[in-house]
C-alpha positions as CSV (number, residue, x, y, z in Angstrom):
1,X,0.0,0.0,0.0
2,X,3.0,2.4,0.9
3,X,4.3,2.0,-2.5
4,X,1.0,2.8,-4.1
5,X,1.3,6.0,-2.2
6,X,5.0,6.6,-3.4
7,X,3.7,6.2,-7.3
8,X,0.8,8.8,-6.4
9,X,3.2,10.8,-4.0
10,X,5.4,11.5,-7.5
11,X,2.2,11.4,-9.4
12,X,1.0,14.4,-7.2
13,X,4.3,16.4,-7.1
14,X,4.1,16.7,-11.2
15,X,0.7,18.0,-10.8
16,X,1.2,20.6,-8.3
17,X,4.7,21.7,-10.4
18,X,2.6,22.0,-13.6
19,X,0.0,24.1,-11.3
20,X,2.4,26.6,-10.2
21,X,3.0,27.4,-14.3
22,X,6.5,25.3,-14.8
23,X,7.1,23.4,-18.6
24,X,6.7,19.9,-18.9
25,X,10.3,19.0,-18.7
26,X,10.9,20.8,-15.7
27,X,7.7,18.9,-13.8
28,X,9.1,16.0,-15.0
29,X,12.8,16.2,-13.8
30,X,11.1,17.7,-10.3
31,X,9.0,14.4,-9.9
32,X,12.0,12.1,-11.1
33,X,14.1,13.7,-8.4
34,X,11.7,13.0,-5.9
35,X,10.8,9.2,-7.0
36,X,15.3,8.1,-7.6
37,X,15.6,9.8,-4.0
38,X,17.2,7.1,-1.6
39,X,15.0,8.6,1.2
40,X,11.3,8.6,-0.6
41,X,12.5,5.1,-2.8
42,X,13.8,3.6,0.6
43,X,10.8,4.4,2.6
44,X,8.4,3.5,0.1
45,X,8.8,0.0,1.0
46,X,8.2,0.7,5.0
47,X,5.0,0.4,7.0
48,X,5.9,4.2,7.9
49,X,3.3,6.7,7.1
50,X,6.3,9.2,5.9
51,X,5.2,9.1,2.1
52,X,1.9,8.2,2.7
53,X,1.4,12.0,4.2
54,X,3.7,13.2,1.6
55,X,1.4,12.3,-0.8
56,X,-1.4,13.9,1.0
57,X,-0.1,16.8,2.0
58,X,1.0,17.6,-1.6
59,X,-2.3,16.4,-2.9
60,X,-4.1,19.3,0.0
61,X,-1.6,21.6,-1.4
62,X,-2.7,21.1,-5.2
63,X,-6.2,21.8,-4.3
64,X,-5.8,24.9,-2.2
65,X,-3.6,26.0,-4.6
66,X,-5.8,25.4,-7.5
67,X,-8.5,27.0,-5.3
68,X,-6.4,30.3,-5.5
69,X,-5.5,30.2,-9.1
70,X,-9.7,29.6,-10.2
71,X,-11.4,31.2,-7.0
72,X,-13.0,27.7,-6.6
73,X,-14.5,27.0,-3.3
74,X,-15.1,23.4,-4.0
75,X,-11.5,22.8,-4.5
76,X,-10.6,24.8,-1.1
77,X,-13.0,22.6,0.5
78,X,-11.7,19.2,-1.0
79,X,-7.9,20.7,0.1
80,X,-9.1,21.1,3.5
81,X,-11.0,17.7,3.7
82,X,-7.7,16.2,2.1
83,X,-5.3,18.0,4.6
84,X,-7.9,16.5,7.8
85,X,-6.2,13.3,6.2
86,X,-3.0,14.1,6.5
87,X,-2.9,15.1,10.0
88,X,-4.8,11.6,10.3
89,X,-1.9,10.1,9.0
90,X,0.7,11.9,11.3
């Protein structure tokens, strides 16, 4: 299950790079970075909830800050519910 989260964990961190305006390229060499760390890639196959509230935390932080970008108070909402989560998870 933790490594599921470290898939959507690098999944999430290409998403909230592309959301803050950067090219393609960059959003990919950000998320790669993160995924060949020996830290994230080590503790992806642990029972620790480090990456699972990684991936969390950077999902709440897409919402809210898609929520700024598009004045959407559904997505502030969902990046609240989503950040309850994560301090669930900590």
């Amino acid at each position: 299950m933790t490594l599921i989260f470290g898939l959507a964990g690098v999944g999430a961190t290409y998403f909230i790079l592309k959301e803050v305006g950067l090219s393609r390229g960059v959003c990919l060499i950000g998320s790669l970075t993160l995924a060949l760390n020996p830290i994230y890639f080590s503790l992806s196959y642990t029972f620790m909830t480090d990456v699972p509230f990684y991936t969390v935390f950077v999902l709440s932080a897409y919402f809210f800050l898609r929520s700024i970008r598009t004045d959407s108070r559904q997505a502030e909402a969902l990046g609240a519910l989503i950040s309850w989560v994560a301090i669930g998870y900590r």
